[in-house]
DOLUMTI-407701 format. One record per residue: residue number from 1; residue in one letter; x, y, z of N, C-alpha, C, O in turn. Coordinates in nm, 2 decimals, always signed. Example, Ala and Ser with C-alpha at 12.3 -4.5 7.8 and 13.67 -1.06 7.14 Angstrom:
BEGIN
- 1, A, +1.32, -0.57, +0.78, +1.23, -0.45, +0.78, +1.32, -0.33, +0.78, +1.42, -0.33, +0.85
- 2, S, +1.28, -0.22, +0.71, +1.37, -0.11, +0.71, +1.29, +0.00, +0.79, +1.34, +0.11, +0.80
END
This chain:
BEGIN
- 1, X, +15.00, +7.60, +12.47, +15.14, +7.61, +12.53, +15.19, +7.46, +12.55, +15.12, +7.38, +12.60
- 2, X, +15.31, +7.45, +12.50, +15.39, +7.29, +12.49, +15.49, +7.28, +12.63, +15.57, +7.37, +12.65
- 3, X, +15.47, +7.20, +12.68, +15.55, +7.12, +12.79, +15.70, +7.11, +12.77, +15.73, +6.99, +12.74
- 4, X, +15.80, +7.19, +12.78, +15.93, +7.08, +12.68, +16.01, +7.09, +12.84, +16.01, +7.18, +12.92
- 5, X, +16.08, +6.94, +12.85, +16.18, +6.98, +12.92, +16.30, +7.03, +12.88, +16.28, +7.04, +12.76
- 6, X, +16.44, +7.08, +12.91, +16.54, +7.07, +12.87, +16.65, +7.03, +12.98, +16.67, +7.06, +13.09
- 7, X, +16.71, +6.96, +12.88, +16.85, +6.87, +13.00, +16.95, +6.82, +12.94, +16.91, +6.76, +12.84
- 8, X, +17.08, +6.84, +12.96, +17.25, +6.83, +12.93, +17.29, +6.76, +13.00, +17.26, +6.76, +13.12
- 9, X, +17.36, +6.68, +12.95, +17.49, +6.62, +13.02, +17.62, +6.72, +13.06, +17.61, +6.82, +12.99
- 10, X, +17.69, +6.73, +13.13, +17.77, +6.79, +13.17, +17.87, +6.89, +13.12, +17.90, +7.01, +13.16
- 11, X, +17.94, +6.79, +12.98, +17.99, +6.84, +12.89, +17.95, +6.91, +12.76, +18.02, +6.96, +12.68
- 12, X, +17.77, +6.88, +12.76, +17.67, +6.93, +12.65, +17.62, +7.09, +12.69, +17.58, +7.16, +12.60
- 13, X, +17.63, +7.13, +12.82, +17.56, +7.18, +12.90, +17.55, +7.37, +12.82, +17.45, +7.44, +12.83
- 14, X, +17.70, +7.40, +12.76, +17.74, +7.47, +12.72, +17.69, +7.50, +12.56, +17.70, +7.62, +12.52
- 15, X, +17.63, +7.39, +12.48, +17.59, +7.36, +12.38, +17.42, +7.37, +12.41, +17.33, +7.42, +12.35
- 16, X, +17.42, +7.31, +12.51, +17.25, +7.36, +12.52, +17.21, +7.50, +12.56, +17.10, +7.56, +12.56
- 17, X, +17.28, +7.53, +12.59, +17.25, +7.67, +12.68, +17.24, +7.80, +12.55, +17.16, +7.89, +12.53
- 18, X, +17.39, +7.73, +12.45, +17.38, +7.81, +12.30, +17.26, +7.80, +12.18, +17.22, +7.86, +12.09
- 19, X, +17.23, +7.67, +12.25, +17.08, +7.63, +12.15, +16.98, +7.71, +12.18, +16.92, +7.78, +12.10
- 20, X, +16.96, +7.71, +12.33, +16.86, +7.80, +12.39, +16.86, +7.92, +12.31, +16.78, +7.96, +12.23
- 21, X, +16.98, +7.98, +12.35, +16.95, +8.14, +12.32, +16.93, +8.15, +12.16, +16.84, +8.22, +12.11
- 22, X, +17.00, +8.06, +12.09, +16.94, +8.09, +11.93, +16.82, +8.07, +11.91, +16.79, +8.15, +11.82
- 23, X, +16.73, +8.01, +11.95, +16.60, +7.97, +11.99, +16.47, +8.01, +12.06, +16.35, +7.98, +12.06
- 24, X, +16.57, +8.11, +12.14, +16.44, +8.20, +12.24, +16.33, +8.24, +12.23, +16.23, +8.21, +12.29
- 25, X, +16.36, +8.32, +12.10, +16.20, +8.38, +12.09, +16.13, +8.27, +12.05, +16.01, +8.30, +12.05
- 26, X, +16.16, +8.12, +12.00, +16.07, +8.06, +11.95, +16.03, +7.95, +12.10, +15.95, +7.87, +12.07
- 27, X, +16.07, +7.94, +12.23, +16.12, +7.83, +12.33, +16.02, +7.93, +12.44, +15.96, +7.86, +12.52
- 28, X, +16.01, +8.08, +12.46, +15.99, +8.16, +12.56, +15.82, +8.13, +12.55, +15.78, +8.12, +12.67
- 29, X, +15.75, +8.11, +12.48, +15.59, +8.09, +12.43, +15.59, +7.97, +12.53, +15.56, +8.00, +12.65
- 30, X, +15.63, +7.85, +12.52, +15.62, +7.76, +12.60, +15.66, +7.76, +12.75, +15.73, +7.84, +12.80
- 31, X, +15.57, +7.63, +12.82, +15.64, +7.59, +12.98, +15.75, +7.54, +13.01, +15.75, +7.41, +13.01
- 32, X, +15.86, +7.60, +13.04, +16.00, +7.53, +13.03, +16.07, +7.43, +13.16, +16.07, +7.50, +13.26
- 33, X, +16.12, +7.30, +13.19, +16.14, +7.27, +13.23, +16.27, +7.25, +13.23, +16.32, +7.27, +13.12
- 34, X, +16.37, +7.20, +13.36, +16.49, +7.17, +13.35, +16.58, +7.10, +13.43, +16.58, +7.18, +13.52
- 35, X, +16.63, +7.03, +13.47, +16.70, +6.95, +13.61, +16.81, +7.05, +13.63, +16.86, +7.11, +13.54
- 36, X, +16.83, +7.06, +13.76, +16.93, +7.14, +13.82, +17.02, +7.24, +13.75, +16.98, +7.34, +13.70
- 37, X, +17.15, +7.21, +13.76, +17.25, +7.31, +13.71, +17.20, +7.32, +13.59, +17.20, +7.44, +13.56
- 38, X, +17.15, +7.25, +13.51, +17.10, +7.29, +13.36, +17.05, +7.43, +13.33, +17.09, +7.52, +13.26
- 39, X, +16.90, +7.40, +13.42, +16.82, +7.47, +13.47, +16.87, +7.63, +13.48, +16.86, +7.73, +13.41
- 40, X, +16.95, +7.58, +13.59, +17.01, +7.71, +13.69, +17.08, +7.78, +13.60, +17.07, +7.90, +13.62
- 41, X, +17.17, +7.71, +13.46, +17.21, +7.80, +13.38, +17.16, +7.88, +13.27, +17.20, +7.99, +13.23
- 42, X, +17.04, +7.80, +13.23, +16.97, +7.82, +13.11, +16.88, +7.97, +13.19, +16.89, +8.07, +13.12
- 43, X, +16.83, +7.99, +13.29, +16.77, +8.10, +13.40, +16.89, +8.24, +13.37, +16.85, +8.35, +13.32
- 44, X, +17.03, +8.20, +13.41, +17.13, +8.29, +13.42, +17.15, +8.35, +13.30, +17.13, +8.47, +13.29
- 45, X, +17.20, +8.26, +13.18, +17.23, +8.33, +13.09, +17.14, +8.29, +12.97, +17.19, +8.24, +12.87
- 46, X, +17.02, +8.31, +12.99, +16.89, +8.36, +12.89, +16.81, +8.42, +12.94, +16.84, +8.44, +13.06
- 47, X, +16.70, +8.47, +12.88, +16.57, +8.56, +12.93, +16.45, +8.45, +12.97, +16.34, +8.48, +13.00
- 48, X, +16.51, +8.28, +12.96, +16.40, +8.20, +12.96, +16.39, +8.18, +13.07, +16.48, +8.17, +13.15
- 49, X, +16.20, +8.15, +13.10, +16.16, +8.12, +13.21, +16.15, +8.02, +13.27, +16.05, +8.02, +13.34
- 50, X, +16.23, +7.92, +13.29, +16.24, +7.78, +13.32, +16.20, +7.72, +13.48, +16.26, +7.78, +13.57
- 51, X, +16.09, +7.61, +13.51, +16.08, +7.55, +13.59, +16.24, +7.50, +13.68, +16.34, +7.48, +13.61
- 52, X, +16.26, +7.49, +13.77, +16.37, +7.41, +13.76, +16.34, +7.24, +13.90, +16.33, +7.23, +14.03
- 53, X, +16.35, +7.16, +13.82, +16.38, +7.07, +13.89, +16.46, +6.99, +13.97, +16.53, +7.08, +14.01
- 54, X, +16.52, +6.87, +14.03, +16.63, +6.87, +14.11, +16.75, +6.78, +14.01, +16.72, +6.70, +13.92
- 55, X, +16.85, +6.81, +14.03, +16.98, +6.77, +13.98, +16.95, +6.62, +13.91, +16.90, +6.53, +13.98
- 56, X, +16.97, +6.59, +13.82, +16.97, +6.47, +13.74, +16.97, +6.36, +13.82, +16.87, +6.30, +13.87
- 57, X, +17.14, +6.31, +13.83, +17.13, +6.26, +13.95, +17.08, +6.21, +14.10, +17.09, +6.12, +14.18
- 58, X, +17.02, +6.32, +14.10, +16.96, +6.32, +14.26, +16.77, +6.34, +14.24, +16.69, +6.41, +14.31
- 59, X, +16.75, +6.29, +14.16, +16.59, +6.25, +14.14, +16.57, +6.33, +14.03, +16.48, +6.26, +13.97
- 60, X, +16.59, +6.43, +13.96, +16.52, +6.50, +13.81, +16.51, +6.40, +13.72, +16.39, +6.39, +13.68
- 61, X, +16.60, +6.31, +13.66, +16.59, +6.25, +13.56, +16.41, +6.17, +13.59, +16.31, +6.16, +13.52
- 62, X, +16.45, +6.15, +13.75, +16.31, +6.05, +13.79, +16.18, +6.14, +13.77, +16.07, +6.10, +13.73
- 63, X, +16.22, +6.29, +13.79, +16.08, +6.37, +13.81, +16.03, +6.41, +13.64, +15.91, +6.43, +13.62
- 64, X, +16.10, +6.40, +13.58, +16.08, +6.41, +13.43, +16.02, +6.29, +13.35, +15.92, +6.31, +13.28
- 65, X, +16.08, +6.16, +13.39, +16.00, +6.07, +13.34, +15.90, +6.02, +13.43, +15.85, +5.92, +13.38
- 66, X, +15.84, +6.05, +13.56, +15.67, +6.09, +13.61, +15.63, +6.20, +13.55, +15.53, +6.16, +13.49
- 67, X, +15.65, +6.31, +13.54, +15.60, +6.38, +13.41, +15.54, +6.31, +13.24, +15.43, +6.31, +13.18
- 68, X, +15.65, +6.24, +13.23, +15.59, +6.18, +13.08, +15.45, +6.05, +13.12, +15.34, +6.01, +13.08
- 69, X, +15.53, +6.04, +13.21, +15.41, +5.86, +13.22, +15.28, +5.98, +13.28, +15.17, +5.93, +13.25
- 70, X, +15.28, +6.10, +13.35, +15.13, +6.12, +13.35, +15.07, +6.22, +13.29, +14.98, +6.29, +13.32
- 71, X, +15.18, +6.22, +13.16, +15.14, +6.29, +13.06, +15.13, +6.45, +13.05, +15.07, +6.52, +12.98
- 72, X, +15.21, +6.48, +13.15, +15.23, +6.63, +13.14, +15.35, +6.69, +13.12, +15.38, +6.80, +13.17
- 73, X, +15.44, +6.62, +13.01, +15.55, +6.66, +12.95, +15.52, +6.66, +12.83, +15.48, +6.55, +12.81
- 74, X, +15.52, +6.74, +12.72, +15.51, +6.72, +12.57, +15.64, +6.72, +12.49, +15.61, +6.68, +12.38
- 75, X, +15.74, +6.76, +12.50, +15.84, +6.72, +12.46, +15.98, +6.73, +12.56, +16.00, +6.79, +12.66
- 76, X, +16.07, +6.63, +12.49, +16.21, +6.61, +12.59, +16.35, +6.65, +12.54, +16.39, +6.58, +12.44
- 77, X, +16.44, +6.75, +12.58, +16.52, +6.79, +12.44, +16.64, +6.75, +12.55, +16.67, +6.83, +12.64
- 78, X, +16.70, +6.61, +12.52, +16.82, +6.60, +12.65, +16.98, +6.62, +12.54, +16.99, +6.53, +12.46
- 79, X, +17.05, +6.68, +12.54, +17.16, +6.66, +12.49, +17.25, +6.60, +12.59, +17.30, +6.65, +12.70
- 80, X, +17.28, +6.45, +12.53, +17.36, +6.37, +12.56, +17.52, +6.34, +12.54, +17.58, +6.30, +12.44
- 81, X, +17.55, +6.36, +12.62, +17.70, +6.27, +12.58, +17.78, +6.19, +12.58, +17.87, +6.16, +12.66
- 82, X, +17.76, +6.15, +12.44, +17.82, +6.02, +12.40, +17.90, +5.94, +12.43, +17.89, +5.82, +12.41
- 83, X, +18.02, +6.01, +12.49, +18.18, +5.98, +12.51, +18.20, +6.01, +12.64, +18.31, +6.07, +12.68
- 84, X, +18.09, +5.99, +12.74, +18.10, +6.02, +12.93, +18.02, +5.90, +12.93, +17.91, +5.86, +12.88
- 85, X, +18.10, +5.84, +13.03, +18.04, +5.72, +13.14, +18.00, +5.77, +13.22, +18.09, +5.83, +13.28
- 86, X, +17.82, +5.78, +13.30, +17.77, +5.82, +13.38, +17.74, +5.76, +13.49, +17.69, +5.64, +13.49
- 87, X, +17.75, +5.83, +13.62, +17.71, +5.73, +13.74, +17.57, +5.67, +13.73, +17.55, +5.55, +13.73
- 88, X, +17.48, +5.77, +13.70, +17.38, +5.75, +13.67, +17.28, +5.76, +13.55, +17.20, +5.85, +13.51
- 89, X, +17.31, +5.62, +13.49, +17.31, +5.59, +13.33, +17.19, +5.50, +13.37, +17.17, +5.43, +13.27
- 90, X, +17.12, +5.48, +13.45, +17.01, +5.37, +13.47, +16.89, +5.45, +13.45, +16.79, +5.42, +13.39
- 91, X, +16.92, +5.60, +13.55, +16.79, +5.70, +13.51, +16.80, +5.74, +13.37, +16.69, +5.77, +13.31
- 92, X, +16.88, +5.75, +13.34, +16.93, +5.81, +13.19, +16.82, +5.74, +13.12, +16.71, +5.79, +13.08
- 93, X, +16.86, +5.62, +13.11, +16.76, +5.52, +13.03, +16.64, +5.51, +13.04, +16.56, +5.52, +12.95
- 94, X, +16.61, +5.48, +13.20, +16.47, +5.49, +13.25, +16.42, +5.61, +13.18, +16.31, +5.59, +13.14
- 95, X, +16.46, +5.70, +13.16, +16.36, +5.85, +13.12, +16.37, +5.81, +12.96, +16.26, +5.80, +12.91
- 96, X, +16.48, +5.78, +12.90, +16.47, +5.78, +12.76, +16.40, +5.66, +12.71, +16.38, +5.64, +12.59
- 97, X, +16.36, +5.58, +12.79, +16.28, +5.45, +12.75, +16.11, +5.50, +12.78, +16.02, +5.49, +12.70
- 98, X, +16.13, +5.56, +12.92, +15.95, +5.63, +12.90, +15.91, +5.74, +12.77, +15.80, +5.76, +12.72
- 99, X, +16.02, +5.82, +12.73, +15.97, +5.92, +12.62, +15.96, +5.85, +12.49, +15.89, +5.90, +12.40
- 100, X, +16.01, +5.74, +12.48, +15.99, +5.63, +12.39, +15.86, +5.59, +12.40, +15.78, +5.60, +12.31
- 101, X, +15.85, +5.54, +12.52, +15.72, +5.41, +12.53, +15.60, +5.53, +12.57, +15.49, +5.48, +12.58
- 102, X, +15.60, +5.65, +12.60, +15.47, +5.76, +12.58, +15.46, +5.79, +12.42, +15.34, +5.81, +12.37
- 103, X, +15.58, +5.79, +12.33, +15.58, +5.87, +12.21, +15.55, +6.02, +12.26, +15.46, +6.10, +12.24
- 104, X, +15.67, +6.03, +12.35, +15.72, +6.24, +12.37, +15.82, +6.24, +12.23, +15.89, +6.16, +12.18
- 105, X, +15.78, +6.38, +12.22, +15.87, +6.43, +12.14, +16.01, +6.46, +12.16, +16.04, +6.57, +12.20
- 106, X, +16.15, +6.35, +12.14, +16.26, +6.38, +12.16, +16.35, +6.40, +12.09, +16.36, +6.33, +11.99
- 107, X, +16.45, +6.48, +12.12, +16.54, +6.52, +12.07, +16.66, +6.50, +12.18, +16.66, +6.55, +12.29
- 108, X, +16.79, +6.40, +12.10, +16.89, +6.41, +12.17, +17.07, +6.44, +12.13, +17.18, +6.39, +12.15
- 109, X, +16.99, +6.55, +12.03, +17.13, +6.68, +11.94, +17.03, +6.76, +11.96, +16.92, +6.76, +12.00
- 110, X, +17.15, +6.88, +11.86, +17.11, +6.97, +11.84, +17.00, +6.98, +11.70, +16.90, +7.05, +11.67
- 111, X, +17.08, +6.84, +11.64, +16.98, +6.93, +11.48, +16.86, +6.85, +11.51, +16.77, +6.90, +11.45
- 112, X, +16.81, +6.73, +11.59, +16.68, +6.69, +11.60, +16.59, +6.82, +11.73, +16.47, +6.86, +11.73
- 113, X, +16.69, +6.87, +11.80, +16.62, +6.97, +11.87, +16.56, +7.09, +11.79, +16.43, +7.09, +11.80
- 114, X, +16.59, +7.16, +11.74, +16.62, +7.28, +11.61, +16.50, +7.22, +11.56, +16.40, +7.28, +11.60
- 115, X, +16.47, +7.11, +11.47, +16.36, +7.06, +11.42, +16.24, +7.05, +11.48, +16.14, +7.09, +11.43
- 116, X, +16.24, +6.99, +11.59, +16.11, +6.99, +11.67, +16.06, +7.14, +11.72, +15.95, +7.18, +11.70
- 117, X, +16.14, +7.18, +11.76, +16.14, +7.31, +11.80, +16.07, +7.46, +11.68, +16.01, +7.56, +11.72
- 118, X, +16.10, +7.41, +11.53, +16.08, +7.45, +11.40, +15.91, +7.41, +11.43, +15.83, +7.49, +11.47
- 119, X, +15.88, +7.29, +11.42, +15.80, +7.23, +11.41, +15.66, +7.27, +11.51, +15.54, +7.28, +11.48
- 120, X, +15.72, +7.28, +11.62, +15.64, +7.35, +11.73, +15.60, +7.46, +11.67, +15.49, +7.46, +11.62
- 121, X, +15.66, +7.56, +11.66, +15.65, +7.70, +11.64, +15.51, +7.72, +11.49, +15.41, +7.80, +11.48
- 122, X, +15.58, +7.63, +11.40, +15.50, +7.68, +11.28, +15.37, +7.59, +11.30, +15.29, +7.59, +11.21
- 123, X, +15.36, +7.49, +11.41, +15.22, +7.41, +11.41, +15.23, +7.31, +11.31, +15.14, +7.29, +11.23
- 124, X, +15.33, +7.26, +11.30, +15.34, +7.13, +11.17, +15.35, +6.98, +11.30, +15.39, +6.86, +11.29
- 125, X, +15.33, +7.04, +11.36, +15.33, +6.90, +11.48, +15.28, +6.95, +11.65, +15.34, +7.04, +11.71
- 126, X, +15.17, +6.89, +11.69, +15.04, +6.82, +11.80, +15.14, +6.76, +11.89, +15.18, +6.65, +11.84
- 127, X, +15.22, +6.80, +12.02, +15.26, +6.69, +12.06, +15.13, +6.58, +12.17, +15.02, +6.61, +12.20
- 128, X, +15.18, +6.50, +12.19, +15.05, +6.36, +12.24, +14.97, +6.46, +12.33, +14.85, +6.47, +12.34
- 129, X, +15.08, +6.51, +12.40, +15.01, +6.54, +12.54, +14.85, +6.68, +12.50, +14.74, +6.65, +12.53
- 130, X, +14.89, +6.77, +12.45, +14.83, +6.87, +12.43, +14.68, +6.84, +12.40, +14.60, +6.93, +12.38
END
């Protein structure tokens, strides 16, 4: 069983939630993780079982990347958005610079998510942590 978090930006939130559900039966096998409203939606409108952690802003981004540095995240699927200035663009980075410097499996679209996600399922890819 693989670790993934999943996390949106505000305006992605809607887009991940659609990725989810096309995805389900392949996303439900795994431990799901999520920061806040993300979370709270992906719970509402899917059958997926998601962890939920605290709002981005308000420490998740932080609790995700202590997850990666102690190795008990195996992949990060954050859909970003590109064209929003964020209050909190420092955690942003901080998390996206630890899934870097762990080598987590990330995805920050949809078609690198879709792929890993492919990947998982048919066993064509070991994430570090497992």
């Amino acid at each position: 069983m693989t670790n993934i978090a999943l996390v949106a930006h505000d305006q992605k939130k809607d887009a991940l939630v659609a990725w989810a559900k096309a995805h389900e039966a392949a996303l439900a096998p795994h431990r799901l993780f999520a920061t806040g409203t993300t979370g709270g939606r992906l719970r509402a409108e899917t059958g997926l079982d998601v962890a939920l952690l605290k709002s981005g802003p308000l420490g998740g981004d932080a609790q995700l990347g202590a997850m990666i540095a102690e190795e008990k995240l195996d992949a990060l699927v954050f859909f970003i958005d590109p064209l929003s200035a964020l209050p909190h663009d420092v955690d942003v980075k901080s998390l996206l610079r630890l899934a870097i410097l762990y080598d987590t499996l990330l995805a920050v679209n949809e078609a690198t998510a879709t792929g890993i996600i492919r990947a998982l399922t048919d066993g064509r890819v070991v994430p570090p942590c497992m």
